[in-house]
C-alpha positions in Angstrom: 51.4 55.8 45.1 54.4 57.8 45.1 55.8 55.5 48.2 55.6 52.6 45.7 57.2 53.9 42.7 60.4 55.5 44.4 60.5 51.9 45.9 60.5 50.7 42.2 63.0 52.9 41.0 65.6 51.9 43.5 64.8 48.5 42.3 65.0 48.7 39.5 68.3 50.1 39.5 69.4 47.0 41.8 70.2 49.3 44.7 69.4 48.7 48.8 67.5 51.0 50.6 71.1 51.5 52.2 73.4 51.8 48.5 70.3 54.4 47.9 70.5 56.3 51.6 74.3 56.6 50.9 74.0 57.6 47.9 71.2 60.5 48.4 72.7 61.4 51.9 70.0 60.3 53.9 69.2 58.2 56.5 68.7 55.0 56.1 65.1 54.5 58.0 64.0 57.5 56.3 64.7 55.7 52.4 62.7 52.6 54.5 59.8 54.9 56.0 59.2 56.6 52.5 58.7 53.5 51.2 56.7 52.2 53.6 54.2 54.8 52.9 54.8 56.2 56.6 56.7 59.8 55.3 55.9 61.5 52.4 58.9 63.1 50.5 59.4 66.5 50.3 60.0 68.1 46.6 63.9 68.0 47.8 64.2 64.5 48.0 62.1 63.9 44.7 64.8 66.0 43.0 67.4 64.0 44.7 66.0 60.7 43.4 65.4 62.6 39.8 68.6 63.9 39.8 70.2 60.6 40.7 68.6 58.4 38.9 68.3 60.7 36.1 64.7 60.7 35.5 62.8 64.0 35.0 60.7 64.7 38.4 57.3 64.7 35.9 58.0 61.5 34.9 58.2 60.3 38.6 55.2 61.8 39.1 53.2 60.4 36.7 54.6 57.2 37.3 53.4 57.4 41.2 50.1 58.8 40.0 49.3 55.6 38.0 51.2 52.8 39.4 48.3 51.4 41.6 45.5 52.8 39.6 42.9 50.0 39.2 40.1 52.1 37.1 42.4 53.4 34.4 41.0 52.9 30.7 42.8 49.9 28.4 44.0 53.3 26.3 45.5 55.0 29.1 46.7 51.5 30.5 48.3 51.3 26.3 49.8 54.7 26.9 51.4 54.6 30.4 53.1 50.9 29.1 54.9 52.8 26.1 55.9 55.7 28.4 57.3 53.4 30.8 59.0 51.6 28.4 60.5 54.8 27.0 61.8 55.9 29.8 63.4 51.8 30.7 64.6 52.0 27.0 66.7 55.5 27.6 67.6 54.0 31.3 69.6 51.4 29.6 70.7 53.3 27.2 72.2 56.0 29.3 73.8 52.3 32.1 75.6 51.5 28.5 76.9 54.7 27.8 78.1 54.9 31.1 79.6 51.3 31.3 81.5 52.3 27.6 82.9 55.7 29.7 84.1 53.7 32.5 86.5 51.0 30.2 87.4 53.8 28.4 
């Protein structure tokens, strides 16, 4: 559910549906009503969120695609974990590169 893995993201990140609104330039009921399932995003606030949170729109995708699947194999269960672990992985990576650039 695509509702449920933007709602993840943010998060994730440790952001509020408001940091997030003010951040993307949007509303804040419309950050809480995509999340709620009530309004579907258009592709021009998925590239917002990619671009913003710097994760590739396929990725988000995929992610809301299988986030709630219940009938997915143990394989494909296997191979999602590792994707989702590469894209945490290069999420922190990029937070400490970013943390180094700011006390420089």
């Amino acid at each position: 559910m695509l509702s449920t893995a933007l709602s993840l993201i943010r998060k994730y990140n440790t952001l509020t549906q408001s940091q997030l609104s003010a951040e993307l330039g949007l509303s804040n009921s419309y950050i809480s009503e995509i999340e709620a399932g009530k309004k579907q995003p258009s592709i021009e606030i998925l590239m917002k969120y990619s671009e913003y949170f710097e994760i590739p729109l396929s990725s988000i995708i995929f992610f809301s695609e299988h986030v709630d699947d219940k009938k997915v194999t143990e394989k494909v269960r296997l191979g999602f974990a590792s994707s989702i672990l590469t894209i945490l992985e290069w999420n922190l990576k990029r937070n400490e590169s970013k943390k180094k650039k700011a006390s420089a």
